[in-house]
C-alpha positions, -999 to 999 in steps of 0.1 A, spaced: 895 -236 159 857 -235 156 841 -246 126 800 -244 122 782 -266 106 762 -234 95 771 -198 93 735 -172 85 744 -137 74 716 -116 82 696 -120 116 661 -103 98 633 -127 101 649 -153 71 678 -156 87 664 -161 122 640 -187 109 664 -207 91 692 -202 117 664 -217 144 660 -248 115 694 -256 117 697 -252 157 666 -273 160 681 -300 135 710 -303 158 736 -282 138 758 -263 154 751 -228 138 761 -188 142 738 -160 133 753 -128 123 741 -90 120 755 -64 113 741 -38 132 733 -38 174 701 -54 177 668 -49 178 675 -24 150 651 -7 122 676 -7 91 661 -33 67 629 -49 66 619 -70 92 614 -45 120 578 -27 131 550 -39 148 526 -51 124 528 -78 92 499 -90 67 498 -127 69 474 -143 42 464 -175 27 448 -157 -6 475 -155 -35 472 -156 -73 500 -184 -70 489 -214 -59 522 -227 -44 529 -192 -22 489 -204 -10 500 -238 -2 534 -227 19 513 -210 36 497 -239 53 527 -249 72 538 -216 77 501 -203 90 507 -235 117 542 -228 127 531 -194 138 505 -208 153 528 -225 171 558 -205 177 529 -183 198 521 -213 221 558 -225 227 565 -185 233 537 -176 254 541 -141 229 509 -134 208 531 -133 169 494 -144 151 462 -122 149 434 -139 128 411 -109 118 409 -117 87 421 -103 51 403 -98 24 417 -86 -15 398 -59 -37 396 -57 -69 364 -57 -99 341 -83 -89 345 -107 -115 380 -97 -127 411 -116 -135 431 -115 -100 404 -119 -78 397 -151 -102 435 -162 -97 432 -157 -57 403 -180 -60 420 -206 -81 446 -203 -61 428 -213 -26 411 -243 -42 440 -258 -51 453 -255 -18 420 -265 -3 420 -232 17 388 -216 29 378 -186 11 342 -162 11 334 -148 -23 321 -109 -16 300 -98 -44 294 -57 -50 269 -59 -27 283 -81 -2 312 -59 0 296 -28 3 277 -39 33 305 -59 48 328 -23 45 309 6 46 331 22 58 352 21 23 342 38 -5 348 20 -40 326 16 -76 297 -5 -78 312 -35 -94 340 -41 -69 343 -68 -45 367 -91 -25 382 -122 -17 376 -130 24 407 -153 37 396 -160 71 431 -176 80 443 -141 69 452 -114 94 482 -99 112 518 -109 124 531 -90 158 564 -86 139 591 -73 163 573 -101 186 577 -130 163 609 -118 156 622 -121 192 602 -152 193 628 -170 167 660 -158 182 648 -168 215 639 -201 201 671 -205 179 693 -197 217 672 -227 232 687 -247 209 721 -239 208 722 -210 186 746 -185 193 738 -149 178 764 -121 170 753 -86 165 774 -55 153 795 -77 127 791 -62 93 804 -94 71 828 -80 43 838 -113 27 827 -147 21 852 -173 3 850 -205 -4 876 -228 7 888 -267 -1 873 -295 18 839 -283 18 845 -255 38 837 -219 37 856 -181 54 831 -159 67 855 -126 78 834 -95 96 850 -64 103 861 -78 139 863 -114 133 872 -149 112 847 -175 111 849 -211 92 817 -228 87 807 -260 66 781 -244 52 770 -203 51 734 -190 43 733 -153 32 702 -138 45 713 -102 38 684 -83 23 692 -54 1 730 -60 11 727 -95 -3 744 -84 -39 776 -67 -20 786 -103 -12 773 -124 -41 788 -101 -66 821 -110 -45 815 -146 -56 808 -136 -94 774 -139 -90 753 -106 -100 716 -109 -89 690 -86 -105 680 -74 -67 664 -37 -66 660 -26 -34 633 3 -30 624 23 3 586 21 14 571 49 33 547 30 63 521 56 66 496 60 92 461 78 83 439 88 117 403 85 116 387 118 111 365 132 137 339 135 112 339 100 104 307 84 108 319 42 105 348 30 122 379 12 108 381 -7 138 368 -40 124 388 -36 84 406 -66 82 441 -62 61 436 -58 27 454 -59 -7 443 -39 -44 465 -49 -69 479 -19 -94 450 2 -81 477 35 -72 502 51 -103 498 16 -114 509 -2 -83 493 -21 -56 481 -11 -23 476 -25 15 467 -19 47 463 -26 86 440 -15 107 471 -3 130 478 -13 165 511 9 164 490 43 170 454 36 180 426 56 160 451 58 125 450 30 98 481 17 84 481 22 49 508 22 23 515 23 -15 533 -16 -25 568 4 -41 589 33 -37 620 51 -50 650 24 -61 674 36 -34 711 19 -22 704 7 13 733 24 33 718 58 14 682 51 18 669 90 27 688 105 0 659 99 -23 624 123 -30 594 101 -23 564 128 -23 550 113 -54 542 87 -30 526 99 -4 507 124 -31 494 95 -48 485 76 -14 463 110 -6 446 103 -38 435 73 -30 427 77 7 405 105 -6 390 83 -30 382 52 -9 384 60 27 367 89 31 367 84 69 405 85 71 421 123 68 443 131 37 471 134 51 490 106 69 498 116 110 528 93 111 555 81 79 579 59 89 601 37 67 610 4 53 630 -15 29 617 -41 -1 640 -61 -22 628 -70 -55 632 -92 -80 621 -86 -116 592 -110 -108 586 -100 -72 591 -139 -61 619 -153 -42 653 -166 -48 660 -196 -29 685 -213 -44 721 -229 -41 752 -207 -53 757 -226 -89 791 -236 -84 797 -239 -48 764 -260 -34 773 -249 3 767 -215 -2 730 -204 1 713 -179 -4 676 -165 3 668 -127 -12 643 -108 -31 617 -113 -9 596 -80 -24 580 -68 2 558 -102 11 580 -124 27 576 -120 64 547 -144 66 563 -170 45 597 -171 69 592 -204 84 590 -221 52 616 -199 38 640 -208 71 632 -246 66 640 -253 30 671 -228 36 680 -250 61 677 -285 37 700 -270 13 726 -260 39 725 -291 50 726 -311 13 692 -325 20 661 -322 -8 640 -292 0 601 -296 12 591 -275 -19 594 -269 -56 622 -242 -58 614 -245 -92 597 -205 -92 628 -193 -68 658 -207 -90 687 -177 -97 687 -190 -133 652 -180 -141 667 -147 -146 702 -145 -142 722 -166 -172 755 -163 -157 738 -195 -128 741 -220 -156 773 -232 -143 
């Protein structure tokens, strides 16, 4: 009989990044997904990604140095372009509380930054279309992730070391057994592992609450939308970097791309969506958001037409704070598990993967996993 020395559930981009740690630390490990792959079912799939520097926290702004470097890297040791530095920049009032946080942020993490007065703004982005006292925050390390690319990249990677991948194996149980040991059964198959990392997405709870553990995960389906440059438009949105507003939209936050998917339509979408069940994900009315998106593309992008050209979809999982849990099961230590990611974890998956990887291996992580413990909101983890 087999036994790993790591079992992932869940071959999105957390799971691919931490099952290439553990391949690359010489563990003999098995990545599983559910569905055939590539697929477009959860929340790593698509073209395009935001990656950033700028944060209000200060310790997702200094993860982001190693991850920023690693895909960096993975481009060089994949001859694949993942990273596209063309900037990012965050709006909000010039002045204002979160632009002030993103700046704290970046200076404790000693990374570069360009303050954009009103002014500065303005003439930086004529083509947007926002009140006098707005500004931004330029991240010049900020820019775009080739998603489906960098995705490849890892499992490639993760193969070269050993890794062995299995798609179309749903898992429908995890149980922990004596002598350190855990059963991972799929629909097909029985696996034993010293160790299992569930990587699951908005399926994460279906198992958890199998190991009485209930995590307060929300997933919520996000309509991508793609806004083409009217004909009547008079400056381009070929040189917008990505971009964030925070609770600018129904009181929620908005970001875009200038997108490489369809060429001459900005990639533009409203940060939330309608609390949906992940194997049920159409059966929900999302007009509201794509209304309120209209209002706003009328309001600041007066170059873009009101209604989007292309809607495609996507899935967040949220926590009640929007950060992370990474984090130990509290009474078995070889079950790990990495959820809530809330819709801003893709660039952050290399550091995600790696301190995955310490804990399924019993070592200390790189980080504080102080702001991703499961206890912070979920009582039943003090075991």
């Amino acid at each position: 009989m087999v036994v790993y020395d790591a079992v992932v559930v869940g071959a999105g981009v957390e799971g691919s990044a931490t099952a290439y740690h553990l391949a690359k630390d010489g563990q003999r490990t098995l990545l599983l997904e559910q569905f055939p792959l590539p697929h477009s079912r959860g929340s790593s799939h698509g073209q395009t990604r935001i990656t950033r520097r700028a944060y209000p926290q200060d310790f997702y702004s200094h993860m982001m140095i190693e991850a920023t470097h690693f895909w960096k890297d993975l481009q060089k040791a994949s001859d694949v372009q993942v990273y596209k530095p063309i900037g990012y920049v965050v709006i909000g009032k010039h002045g204002g509380q979160y632009l002030q946080n993103n700046i704290d942020a970046m200076k404790k993490s000693g990374a570069p930054y360009t303050v954009l007065d009103s002014a500065a703004f303005k003439r930086q982005y004529p083509m947007l279309n926002y009140p006098s006292d707005y500004g931004g925050i330029y991240d010049p390390d900020g820019g775009l992730l080739r998603a489906d690319r960098a995705l490849n990249a890892l499992q490639a990677l993760f193969k070269r070391y050993g890794g062995e991948i299995r798609d179309g194996q749903r898992v429908v149980q995890v149980t922990p057994e004596g002598q350190g040991r855990v059963t991972v059964r799929t629909e097909r198959d029985v696996f034993v592992t010293r160790s299992v990392v569930l990587c699951c997405g908005p399926w994460t709870s279906d198992l958890t609450s199998q190991l009485d553990l209930k995590l307060q995960l929300q997933p919520v389906r996000i309509s991508v939308c793609y806004w083409k440059e009217s004909s009547q438009n008079s400056h381009s949105y070929k040189k917008l970097p990505t971009f964030f507003e925070e609770k600018c939209c129904a009181g929620h936050a908005i970001y875009g791309l200038p997108s490489e998917e369809y060429p001459g339509c900005v990639k533009l979408c409203l940060h939330h969506g309608p609390e949906i069940h992940p194997d049920r994900r159409d059966v929900v009315d999302d007009t509201w958001v794509r209304r309120s998106l209209s209002q706003y593309v009328q309001r600041h992008f007066p170059g873009l037409e009101p209604t989007p050209a292309v809607v495609e979809t996507c899935i967040y999982t949220n926590t009640p704070d929007r950060h992370f849990i990474l984090d130990t099961h509290p009474q078995w230590k070889n079950i790990v598990i990495g959820a809530g990611f809330s819709g801003h974890g893709f660039k952050l998956a290399p550091v995600v993967g790696r301190v995955l990887s310490q804990l399924a291996q019993g070592k200390d992580p790189s980080y504080d996993l102080t702001p991703f413990r499961i206890n912070r909101f979920c009582p039943s983890a003090q075991l």
